[in-house]
C-alpha positions as CSV (number, residue, x, y, z in Angstrom):
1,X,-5.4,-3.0,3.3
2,X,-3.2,-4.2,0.4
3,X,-0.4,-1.2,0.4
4,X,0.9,1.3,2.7
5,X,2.4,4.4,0.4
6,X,4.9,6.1,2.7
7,X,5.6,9.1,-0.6
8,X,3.4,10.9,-2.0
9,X,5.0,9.9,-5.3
10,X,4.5,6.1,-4.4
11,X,1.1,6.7,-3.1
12,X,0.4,8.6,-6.6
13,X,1.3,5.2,-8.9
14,X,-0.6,3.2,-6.6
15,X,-3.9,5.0,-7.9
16,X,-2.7,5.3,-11.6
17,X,-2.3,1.2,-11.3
18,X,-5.7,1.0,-9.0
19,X,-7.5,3.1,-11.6
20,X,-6.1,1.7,-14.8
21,X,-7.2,-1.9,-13.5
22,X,-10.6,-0.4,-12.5
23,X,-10.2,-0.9,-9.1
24,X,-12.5,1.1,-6.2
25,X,-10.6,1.5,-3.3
26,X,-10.3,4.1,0.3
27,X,-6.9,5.7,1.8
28,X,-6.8,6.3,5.2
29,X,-3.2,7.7,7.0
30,X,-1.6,4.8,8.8
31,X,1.2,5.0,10.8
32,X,3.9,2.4,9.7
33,X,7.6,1.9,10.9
34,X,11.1,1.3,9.2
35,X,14.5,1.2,10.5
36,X,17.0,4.1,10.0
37,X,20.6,2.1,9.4
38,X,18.9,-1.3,10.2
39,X,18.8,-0.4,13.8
40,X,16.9,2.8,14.8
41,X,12.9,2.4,14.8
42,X,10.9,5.1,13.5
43,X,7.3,5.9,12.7
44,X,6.1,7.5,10.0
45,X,2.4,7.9,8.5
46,X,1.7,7.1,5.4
47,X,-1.5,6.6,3.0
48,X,-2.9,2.9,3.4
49,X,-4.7,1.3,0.6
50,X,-8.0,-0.2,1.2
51,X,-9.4,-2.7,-1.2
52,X,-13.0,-4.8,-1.3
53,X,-11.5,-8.2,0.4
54,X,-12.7,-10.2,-3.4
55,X,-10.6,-8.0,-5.2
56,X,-7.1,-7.9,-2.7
57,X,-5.1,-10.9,-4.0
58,X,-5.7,-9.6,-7.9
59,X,-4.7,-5.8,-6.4
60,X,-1.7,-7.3,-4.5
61,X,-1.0,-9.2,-8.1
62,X,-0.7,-5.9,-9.9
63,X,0.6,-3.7,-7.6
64,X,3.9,-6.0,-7.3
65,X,3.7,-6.1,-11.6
66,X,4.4,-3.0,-11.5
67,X,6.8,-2.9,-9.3
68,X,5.2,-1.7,-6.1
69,X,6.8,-4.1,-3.5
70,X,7.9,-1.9,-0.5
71,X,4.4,-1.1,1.1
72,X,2.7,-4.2,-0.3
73,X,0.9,-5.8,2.6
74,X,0.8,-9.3,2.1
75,X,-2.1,-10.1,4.8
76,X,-5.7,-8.9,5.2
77,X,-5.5,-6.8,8.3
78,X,-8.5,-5.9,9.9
79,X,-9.4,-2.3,10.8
């Protein structure tokens, strides 16, 4: 997994960069967390990203080139 879209509108300029690099990838829902006012944890699901492991540190490269920081996943987890 290289990003973790939590909007659809995020989740939407992940493909357009995925597909403009010519990138094959999967999306699965994945539950995620964040904090409401730093404090309160809550879950949400979201759309994770799933790249060939060859390909994840040039996908990681060009998702955060264009911006795309906030669901970047900076590890290979495995499923």
């Amino acid at each position: 997994m290289v990003y973790i879209a939590g909007r659809l509108s995020e989740g939407k300029r992940v493909e357009q960069v995925l597909a403009e690099n010519a990138v094959d990838y999967a999306v699965d829902v994945e539950p995620f967390e964040n904090r409401v006012l730093g404090i309160l944890r809550v879950e949400y699901e979201g759309v994770g990203f799933y790249v060939v492991s060859d390909q994840a540190d040039f996908c990681r490269r060009i998702l955060r080139d264009a911006g795309l920081v906030q669901g970047l996943v900076e590890d290979d987890h495995e499923a």
